[in-house]
N, C-alpha and C positions, 0 to 999 in steps of 0.2 A: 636965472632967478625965477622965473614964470614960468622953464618948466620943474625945477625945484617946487615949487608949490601945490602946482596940478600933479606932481607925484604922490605927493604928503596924502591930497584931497583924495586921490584917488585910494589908495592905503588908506585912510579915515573910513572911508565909505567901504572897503572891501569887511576890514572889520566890524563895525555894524550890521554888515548882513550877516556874516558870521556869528557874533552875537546872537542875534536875533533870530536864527536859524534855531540856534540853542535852546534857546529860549523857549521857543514854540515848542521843539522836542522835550524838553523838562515839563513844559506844562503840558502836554499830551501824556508825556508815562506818569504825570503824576494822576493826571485824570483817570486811564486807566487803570491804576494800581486801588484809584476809591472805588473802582466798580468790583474789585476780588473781594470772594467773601471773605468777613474777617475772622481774624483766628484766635485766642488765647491760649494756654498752657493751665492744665489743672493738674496740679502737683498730690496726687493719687497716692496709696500704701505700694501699688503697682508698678510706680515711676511717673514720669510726664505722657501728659496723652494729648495727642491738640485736638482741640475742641473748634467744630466746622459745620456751618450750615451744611446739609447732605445736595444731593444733586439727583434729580432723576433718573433713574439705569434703566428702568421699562414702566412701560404705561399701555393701555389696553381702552378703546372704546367703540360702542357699538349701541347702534338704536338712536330711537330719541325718543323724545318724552317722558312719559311713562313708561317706558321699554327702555329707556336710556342706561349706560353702565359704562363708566369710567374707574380704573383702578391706578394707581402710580406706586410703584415704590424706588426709595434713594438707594442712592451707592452703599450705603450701611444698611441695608436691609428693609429701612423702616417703610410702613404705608404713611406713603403722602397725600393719598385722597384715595376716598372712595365717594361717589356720587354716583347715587339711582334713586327717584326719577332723577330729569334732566334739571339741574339749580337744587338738589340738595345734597350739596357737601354734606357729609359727616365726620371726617377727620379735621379738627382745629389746630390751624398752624402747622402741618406735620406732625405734630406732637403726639408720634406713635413709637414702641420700641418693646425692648426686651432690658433683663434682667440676669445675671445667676448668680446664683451665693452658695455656700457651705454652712454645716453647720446649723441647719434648720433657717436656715436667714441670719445668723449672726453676721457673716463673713462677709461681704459684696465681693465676688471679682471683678465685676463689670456689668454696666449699666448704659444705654444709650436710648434716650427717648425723643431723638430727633436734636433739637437744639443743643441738649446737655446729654456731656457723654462723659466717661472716665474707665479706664482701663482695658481697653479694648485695641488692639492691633490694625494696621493697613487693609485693607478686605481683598481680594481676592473673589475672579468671577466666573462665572461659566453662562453661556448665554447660545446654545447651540442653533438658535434660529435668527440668528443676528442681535447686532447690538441696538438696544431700544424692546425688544422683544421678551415674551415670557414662555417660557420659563425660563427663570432668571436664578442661579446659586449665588447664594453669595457667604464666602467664607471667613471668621474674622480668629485669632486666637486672643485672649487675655494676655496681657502684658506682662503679669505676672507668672505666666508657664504652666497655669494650672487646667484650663480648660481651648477647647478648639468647637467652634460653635457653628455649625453649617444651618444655614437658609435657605429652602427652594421653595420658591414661590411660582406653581403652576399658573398655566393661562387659565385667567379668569372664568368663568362660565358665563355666557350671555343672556341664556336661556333663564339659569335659576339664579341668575343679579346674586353670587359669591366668586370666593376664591378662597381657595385651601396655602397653608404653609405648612411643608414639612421642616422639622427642625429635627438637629440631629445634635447631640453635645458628648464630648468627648474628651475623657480624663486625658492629658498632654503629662500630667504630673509627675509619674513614675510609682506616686505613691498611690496608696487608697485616700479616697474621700471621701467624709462622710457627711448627710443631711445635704445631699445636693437639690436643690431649687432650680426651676427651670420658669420666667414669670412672662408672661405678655400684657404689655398694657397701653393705656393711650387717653389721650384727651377726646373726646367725641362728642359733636353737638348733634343733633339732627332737627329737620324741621329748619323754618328761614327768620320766625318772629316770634316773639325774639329769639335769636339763636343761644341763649346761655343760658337760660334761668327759667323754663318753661316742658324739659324733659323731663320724664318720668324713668326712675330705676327700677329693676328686678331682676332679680337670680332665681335658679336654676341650680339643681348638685352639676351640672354639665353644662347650662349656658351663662353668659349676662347680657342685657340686652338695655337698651335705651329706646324709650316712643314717646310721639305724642299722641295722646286721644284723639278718636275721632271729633269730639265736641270742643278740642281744645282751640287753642290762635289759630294755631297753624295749619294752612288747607293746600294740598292734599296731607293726612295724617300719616307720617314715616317713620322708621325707624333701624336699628343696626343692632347685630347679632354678634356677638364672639359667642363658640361653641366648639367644648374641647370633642375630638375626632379618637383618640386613641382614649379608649374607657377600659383596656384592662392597667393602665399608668394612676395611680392615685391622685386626684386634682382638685381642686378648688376655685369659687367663680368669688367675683363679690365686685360692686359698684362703690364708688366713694365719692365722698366728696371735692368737688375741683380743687378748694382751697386750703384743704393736706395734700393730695396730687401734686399742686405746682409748688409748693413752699410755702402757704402762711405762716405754717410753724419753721420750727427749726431746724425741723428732719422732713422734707419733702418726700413723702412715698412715690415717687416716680425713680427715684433712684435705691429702692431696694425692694425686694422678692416677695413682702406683704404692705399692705395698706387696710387704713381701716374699712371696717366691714358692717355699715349699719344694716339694722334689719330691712329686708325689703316686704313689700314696694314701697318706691319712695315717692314720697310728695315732690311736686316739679319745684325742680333748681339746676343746679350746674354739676357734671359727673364725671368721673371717670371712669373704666372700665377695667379688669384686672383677671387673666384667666392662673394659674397657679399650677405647676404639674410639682409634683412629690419626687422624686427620683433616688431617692435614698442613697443608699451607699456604694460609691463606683470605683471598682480596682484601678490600676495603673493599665491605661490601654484601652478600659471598658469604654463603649458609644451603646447611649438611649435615646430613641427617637419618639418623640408623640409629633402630633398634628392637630390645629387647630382652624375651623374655618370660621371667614367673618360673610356675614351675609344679610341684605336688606328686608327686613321681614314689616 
């Protein structure tokens, strides 16, 4: 009878460790599984696209100070920071990306401005000086079949605080296309106090740019260049407002090929950036390339 008992006991207790073995293990993969970035499904003209924080594929830094120059871009192409001097960010959130459409802008095939994306395919890389490194390709097609969109992103320059992006886009369609758009754009604060609401805007037929004054908050005064590189390609610059950019309204210009266009220079507030190439009508087969650099001025 008594060792009948101390068997049972024994078997009680082997299960509970078991148990509880389990236990630990379920609550570890679940912990782990809240540290994955999370995903959704945005059910596009294109098909389903999953929608994913990006992840950094190379980054570049050098200097300090005033000489300082940090650059990052994600798995999807996008700049995830640019900072020169040393402590001023200029890109917010990530919230950097591209655009193309047909059709003079009617058409979106795809759109990714960092957080929000739709229509765009798995990326694909090339990265010949190792992984983390720049030059960094990166290749994405539309989901829809109609375009194949290459990215290389040269090493930075240290000396003149830029970096250049060749882009290269190319009809997959079979067919012609017409009024193709090619957009770059992005959220960008610059300066530290406050960082939203204290930029100044202006364009350029060739650049746009964001500063703060020498007499403004903000000490040292800095600021950030997008400037289109291929000038015989037809383009357009224009700065906007943040709160068409990210969604106030209904139709958020971060997800399509124009945005509104106030006259500049703008009295200090919050901005986004927007450079425009024209690319007009592309055969089945046809690839056009512009290049555009961003730079601390």
């Amino acid at each position: 009878m008594r060792r009948t008992i101390l068997l049972l006991a024994t078997m009680a207790l082997a299960l509970l460790l078991v148990g509880g073995v389990a236990a630990s293990k379920q609550r570890q993969e679940q912990s782990t599984a809240s540290q994955s970035p999370t995903t959704t499904t945005d059910k596009s003209s294109s098909g389903d696209v999953t929608i994913q924080s990006t992840a950094v594929k190379a980054s570049f830094t050098n200097g300090s100070g005033v000489n300082f120059l940090h650059v990052a871009v994600s798995d999807h192409g996008n700049l995830t920071s640019f900072e020169s001097p040393a402590s001023q960010e200029a890109v917010f959130a990530g919230s950097e990306g591209y655009v193309v459409c047909t059709g003079g802008g009617a058409t979106v095939h795809g759109h990714d401005t960092g957080s929000v994306e739709a229509g765009f395919g798995t990326p694909t890389f090339a990265q010949p000086n190792g992984a983390g490194t720049f030059p960094l390709t990166v290749t994405r097609n539309t989901t829809g079949g109609a375009f194949q969109l290459k990215q290389v992103w040269a090493k930075p320059d240290a000396i003149e605080k830029d970096v250049t992006l060749t882009m290269t886009l190319k009809n997959i369609s079979g067919a012609t296309l017409s009024g193709v758009e090619l957009t770059r754009t992005g959220d960008f604060d610059v300066g530290s106090y406050p960082r939203n609401s204290v930029d100044r805007g202006a364009t350029t037929l060739d650049s746009t740019w964001l500063w703060d004054d020498q007499d403004s908050f903000d000490s040292p005064a800095v600021g950030l260049m997008l400037t289109a590189l291929t000038f015989g390609t037809l383009h357009d610059t224009s700065v906007e407002p943040h709160s068409y950019w990210a969604g106030a309204t209904s139709d958020p210009t971060r997800d399509n090929c124009y945005g509104v266009s106030p006259n500049t220079p703008l009295a200090p507030d919050d901005y986004a950036l927007r450079m425009i190439y024209h690319l007009g009508n592309m055969s089945a087969g046809q690839s056009k390339t512009v290049k555009i650099g961003y730079g601390r001025m």
